[in-house]
C-alpha positions as CSV (number, residue, x, y, z in Angstrom):
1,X,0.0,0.0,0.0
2,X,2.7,2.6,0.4
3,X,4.3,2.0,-2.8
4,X,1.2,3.0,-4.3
5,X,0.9,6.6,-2.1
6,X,4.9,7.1,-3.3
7,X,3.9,6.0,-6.8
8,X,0.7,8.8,-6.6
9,X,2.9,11.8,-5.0
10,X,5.9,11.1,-7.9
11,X,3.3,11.5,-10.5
12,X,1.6,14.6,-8.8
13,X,5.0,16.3,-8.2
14,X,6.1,15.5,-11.4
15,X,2.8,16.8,-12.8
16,X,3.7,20.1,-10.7
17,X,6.9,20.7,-12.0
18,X,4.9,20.2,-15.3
19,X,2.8,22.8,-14.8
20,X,5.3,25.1,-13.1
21,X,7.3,24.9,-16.2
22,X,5.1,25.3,-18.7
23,X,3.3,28.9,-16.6
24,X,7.0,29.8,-16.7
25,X,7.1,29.1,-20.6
26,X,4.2,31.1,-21.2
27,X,5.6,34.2,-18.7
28,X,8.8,34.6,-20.4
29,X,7.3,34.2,-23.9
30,X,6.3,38.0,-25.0
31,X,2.4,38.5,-26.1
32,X,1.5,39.4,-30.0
33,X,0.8,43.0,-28.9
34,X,4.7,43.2,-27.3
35,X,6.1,41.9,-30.4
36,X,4.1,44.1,-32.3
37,X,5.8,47.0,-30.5
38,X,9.6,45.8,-30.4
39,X,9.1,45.5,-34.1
40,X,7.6,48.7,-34.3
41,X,10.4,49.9,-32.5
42,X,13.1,48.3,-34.6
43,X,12.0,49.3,-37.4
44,X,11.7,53.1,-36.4
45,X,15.3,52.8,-35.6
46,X,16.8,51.1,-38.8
47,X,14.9,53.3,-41.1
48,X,16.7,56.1,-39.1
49,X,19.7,55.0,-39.1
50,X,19.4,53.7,-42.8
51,X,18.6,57.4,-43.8
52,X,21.3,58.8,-45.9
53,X,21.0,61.8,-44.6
54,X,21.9,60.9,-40.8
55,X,25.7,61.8,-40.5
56,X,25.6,61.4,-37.1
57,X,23.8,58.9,-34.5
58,X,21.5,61.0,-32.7
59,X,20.4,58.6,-29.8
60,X,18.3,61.3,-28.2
61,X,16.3,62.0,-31.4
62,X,15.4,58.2,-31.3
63,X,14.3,58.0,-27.7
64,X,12.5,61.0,-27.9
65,X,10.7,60.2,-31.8
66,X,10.4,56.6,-31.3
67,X,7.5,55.5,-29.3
68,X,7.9,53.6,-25.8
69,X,11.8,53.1,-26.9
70,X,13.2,54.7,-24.0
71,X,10.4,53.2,-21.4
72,X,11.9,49.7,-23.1
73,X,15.5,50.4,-23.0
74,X,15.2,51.6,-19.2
75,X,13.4,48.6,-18.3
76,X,16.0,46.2,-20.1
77,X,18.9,47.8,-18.0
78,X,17.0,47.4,-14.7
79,X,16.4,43.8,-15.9
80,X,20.2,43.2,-16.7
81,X,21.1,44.9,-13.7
82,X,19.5,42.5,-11.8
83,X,20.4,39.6,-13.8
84,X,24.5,41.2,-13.1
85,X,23.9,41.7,-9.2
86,X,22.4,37.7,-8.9
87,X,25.9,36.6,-10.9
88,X,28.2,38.3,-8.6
89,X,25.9,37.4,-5.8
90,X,26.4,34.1,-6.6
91,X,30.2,34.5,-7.1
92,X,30.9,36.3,-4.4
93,X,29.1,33.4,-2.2
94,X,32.2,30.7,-3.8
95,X,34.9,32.5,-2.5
96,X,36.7,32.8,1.4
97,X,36.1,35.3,3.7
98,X,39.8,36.0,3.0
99,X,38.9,36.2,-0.3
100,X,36.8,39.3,0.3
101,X,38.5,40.9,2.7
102,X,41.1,41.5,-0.1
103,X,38.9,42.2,-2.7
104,X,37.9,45.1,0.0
105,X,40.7,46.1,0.7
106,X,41.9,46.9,-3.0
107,X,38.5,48.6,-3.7
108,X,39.1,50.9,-0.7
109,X,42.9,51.9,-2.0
110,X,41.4,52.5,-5.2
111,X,39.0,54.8,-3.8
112,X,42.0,56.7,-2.2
């Protein structure tokens, strides 16, 4: 009888994982009205910068002419700042406490 309980919770857990995985699918996969507007987006900026007439890269002129660019591009850097912090989060956790004390060290002399 309680191979048969195991047998039950395996498949439930494995059915939640399941389930877990494919809500994550769909949550990193963008809807058709965001990928409407990143191409929107990328195609207001290559037919600026495919102008002949540009001579120089005006990144201001796009943020301001290109809609929701900016609001995109800020939320991208917030996003790989994150991403950035949880990597040397992560790294930091693999080395000593000697380790760090050094790296502190040398960040303070730099400072001076």
């Amino acid at each position: 009888m309680p191979r048969k309980f195991t047998q039950n919770s395996e498949e439930l857990d494995t059915e939640k994982m399941v389930q877990a995985s494919n809500a994550q699918q769909s949550n990193n996969q963008p809807s058709k009205n965001e990928v409407d507007k990143l191409t929107r987006m990328l195609a207001s900026v290559l037919e600026y910068l495919s102008d002949e007439d540009t001579d120089e890269i005006d990144i201001g002129y796009l943020f301001d002419n290109t809609e929701g660019l900016k609001e995109w591009w800020n939320q991208y850097k917030e996003k790989n700042r994150k991403v950035i912090e949880e990597e040397i989060k992560q790294s930091l956790g693999e080395l000593s406490l000697e380790d760090l004390n050094k790296i502190l060290k040398q960040l303070k002399e730099k400072q001076n």
